[in-house]
N, C-alpha and C positions, 0 to 999 in steps of 0.2 A: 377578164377577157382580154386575150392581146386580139394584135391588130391584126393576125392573119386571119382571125374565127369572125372579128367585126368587118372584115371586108368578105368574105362567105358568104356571110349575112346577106349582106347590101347586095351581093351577084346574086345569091339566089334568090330575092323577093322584088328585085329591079324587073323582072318581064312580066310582072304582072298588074307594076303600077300604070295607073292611067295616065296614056302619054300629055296628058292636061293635066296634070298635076302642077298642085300648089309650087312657089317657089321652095326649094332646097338650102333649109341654114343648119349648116354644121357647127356646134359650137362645144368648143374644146376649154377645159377644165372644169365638166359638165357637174363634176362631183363636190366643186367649192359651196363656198356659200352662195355668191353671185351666180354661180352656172343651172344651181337648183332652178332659182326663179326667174332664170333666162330658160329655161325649158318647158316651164310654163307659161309665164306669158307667151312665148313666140309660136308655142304650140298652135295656141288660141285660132292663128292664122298662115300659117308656114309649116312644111313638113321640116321637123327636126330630128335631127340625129346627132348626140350628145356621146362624147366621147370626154374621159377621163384620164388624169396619169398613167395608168394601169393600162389602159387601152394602147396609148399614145405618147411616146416620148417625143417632146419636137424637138429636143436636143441631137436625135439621130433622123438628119436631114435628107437625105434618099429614102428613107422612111413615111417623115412626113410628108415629103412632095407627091410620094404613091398612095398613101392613103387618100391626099386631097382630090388628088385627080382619079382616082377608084370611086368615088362618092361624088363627086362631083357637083358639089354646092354649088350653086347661087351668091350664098354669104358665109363668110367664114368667122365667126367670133372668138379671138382668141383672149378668155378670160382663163387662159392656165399662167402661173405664176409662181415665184418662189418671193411670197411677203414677208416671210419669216425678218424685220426690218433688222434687229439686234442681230440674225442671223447671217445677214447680209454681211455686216461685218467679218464675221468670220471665217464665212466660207465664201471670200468673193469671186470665185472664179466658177463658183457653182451660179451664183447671181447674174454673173454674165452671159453665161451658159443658157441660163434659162431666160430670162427676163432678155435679153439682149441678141444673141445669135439664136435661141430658139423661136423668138419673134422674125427674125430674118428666114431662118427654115417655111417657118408658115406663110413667112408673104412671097415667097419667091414660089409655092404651091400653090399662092393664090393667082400668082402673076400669068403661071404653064397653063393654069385649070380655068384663065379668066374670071376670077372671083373676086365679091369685094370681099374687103379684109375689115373686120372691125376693130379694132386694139385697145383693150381696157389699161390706160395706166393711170399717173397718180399724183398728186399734191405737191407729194416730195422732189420732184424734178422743179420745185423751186427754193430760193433758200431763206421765205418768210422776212423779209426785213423790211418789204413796200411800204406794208401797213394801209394799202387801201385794195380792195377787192383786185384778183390776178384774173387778165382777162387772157385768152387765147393767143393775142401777138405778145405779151409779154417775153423777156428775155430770161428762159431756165439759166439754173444757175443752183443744182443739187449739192446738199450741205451731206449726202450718207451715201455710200453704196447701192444703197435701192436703188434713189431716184437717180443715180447715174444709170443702172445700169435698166431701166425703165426708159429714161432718156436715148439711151442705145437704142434700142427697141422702136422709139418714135422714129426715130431716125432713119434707121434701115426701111421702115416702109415708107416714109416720104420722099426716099430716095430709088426706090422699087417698084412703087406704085401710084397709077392716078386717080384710081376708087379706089375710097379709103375712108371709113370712121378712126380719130385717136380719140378716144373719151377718157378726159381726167377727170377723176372722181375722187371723195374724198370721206375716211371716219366711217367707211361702211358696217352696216349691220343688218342679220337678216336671218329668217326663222329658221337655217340647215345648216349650222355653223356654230364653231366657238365665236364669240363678240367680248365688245365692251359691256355690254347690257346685263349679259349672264354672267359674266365675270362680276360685275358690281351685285350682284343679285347673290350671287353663291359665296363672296365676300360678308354681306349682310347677316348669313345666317350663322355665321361661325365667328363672326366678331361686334362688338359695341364700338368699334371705332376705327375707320378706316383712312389713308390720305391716298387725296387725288389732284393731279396737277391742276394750278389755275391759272398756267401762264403759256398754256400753249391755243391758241385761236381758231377754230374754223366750223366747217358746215358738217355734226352729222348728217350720215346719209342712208336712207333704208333703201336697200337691195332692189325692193320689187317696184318702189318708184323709180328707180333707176332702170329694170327692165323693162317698163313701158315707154320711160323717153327712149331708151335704145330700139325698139321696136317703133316706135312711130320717127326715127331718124333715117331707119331702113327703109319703113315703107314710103316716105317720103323722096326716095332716093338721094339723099344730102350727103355730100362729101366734105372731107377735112379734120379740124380738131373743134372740139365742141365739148365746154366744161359744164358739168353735171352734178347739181348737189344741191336738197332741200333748201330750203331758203331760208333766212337766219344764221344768227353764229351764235356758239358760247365757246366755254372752256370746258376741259374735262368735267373739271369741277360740276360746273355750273348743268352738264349732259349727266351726271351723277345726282345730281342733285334730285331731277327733274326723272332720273328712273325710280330712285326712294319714292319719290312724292305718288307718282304713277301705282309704284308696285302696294302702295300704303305702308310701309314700314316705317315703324317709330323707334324712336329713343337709340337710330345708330346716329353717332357723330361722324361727320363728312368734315377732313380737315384739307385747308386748299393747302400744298406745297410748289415750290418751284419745279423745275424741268430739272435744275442741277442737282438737289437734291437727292434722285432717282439712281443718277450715275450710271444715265445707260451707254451702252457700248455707240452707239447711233446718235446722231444729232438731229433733234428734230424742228423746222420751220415752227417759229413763235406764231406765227401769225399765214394761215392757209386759206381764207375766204377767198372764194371764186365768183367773179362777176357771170350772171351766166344770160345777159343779155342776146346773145350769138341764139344761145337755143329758142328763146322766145319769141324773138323777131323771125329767125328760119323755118322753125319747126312749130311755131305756136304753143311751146310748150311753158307752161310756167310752175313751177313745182310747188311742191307744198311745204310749209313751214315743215322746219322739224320738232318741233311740240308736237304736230296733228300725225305726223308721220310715226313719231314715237305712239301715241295713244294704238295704231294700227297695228303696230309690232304687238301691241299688250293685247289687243281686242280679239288678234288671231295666235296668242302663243302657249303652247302648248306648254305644260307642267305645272 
């Protein structure tokens, strides 16, 4: 669907909503894995309308300011992105593009339209060397393309805007998407012996705990940056580990290797645990380990 037929849409079924209607959260890269179960939870309480690449290029900036303001949100969630991290490298000007000025296109929509803005970014806008949990004032300092051009991204809307979520999150995984999870799972079946790094640090995070803190952050009306992610750390390793045990699989050998070893295009932060203090004191939230977060991935996953 492009955006001429999804704004059609919204013109002709707008005179019949009830002028009491719920608030209006638009959220954009509806069709990720995060955007799935951002359109369910927020469902739950908020009229949503979920727009995808396909719908919506925010790279093409009089575009995106007209669709915002056509639809006219309440909240704008911008979890579209180009993660592709090894990819990043490659094509950095498409990273930029998206992650960087097309974050800028949707908040300067949010700014015309009076919207707040939510902005999903990420881990990597630090360069892991603290070695003790990274809290919100922390000083970024991106070791790859991504989180640069993420950090762009943070930047244009604290520089655009005064209501504003940035949530950095980290290690996601979640049931409408390729993952870590399935990838070690579909690994499994096709080999006795796989390696996974055990030297890289942080907090898996499952998706739909994630879109409940993001929904009780909205309804809360809290502004700023605010880090978000299960509680607990391992390594790859050791989140591999802990999906064999989950899934019951026997007799595969899990071998921990380095980061270097890999010899990926991208450098990635050793060490990305996120103090999330800030959420629990504002928002009352405290998350759930990620062992119990993982069992919940398993208890609702299909195949």
């Amino acid at each position: 669907m492009i955006f001429e037929e999804v704004l059609f849409i919204i013109l002709l079924i707008s005179p019949f909503m009830d002028e009491e209607a719920m608030e209006k959260v638009l959220v954009l890269g509806a069709q990720g894995m995060l955007g799935h179960d951002l359109l369910e939870c927020l469902g739950e309480r908020y009229e949503v309308i979920g727009l995808g690449r396909e719908d919506l290029d925010i790279t093409r900036k009089e575009v995106t300011r007209r669709v915002i303001k056509e639809i006219s949100p309440d909240v704008v969630i911008n979890a579209a992105g180009y993660t592709d991290v090894d990819g990043c490298e490659k094509t950095m000007r498409k990273a930029f593009a998206i992650n960087g000025e097309g974050a800028k296109s949707v908040a300067k929509g949010c700014k015309y339209s009076g919207a707040k803005v939510v902005y999903i970014s990420t881990d990597y806008i630090f360069d892991g060397g603290k070695w003790s949990p990274y809290s919100e004032d922390d000083l970024p300092n991106p070791q790859n393309i991504y989180g640069e051009s993420k950090l762009l991204g943070e930047r244009y809307i604290e520089d655009l805007l005064d209501d504003y979520l940035i949530i950095r999150t980290q290690w996601l995984y979640g049931r409408h998407g390729d993952n870590f999870v399935e990838t070690i799972l579909a690994l499994a079946e096709e080999n006795e012996r796989i390696e996974v790094v055990n030297d890289q640090i942080g907090s898996p995070t499952y998706t739909v705990d994630l879109s409940r803190s993001i929904l009780a952050l909205i309804s809360k009306g809290l502004k700023g940056i605010f880090h978000i992610s299960n509680s607990g750390s391992c390594s790859w390793h050791e989140f591999a580990l802990e999906i064999v045990r989950l899934a019951g699989i026997e007799g595969l050998e899990i071998v921990p290797i380095s980061s270097d070893a890999l010899n990926r295009l991208a450098k990635r932060p050793l060490y990305s645990i996120f103090n999330c203090q800030r959420l629990q004191k504002e928002a009352g939230i405290e998350m759930n380990p990620w062992q119990e977060a993982l069992q919940d991935y398993f208890n609702h996953r299909k195949g």
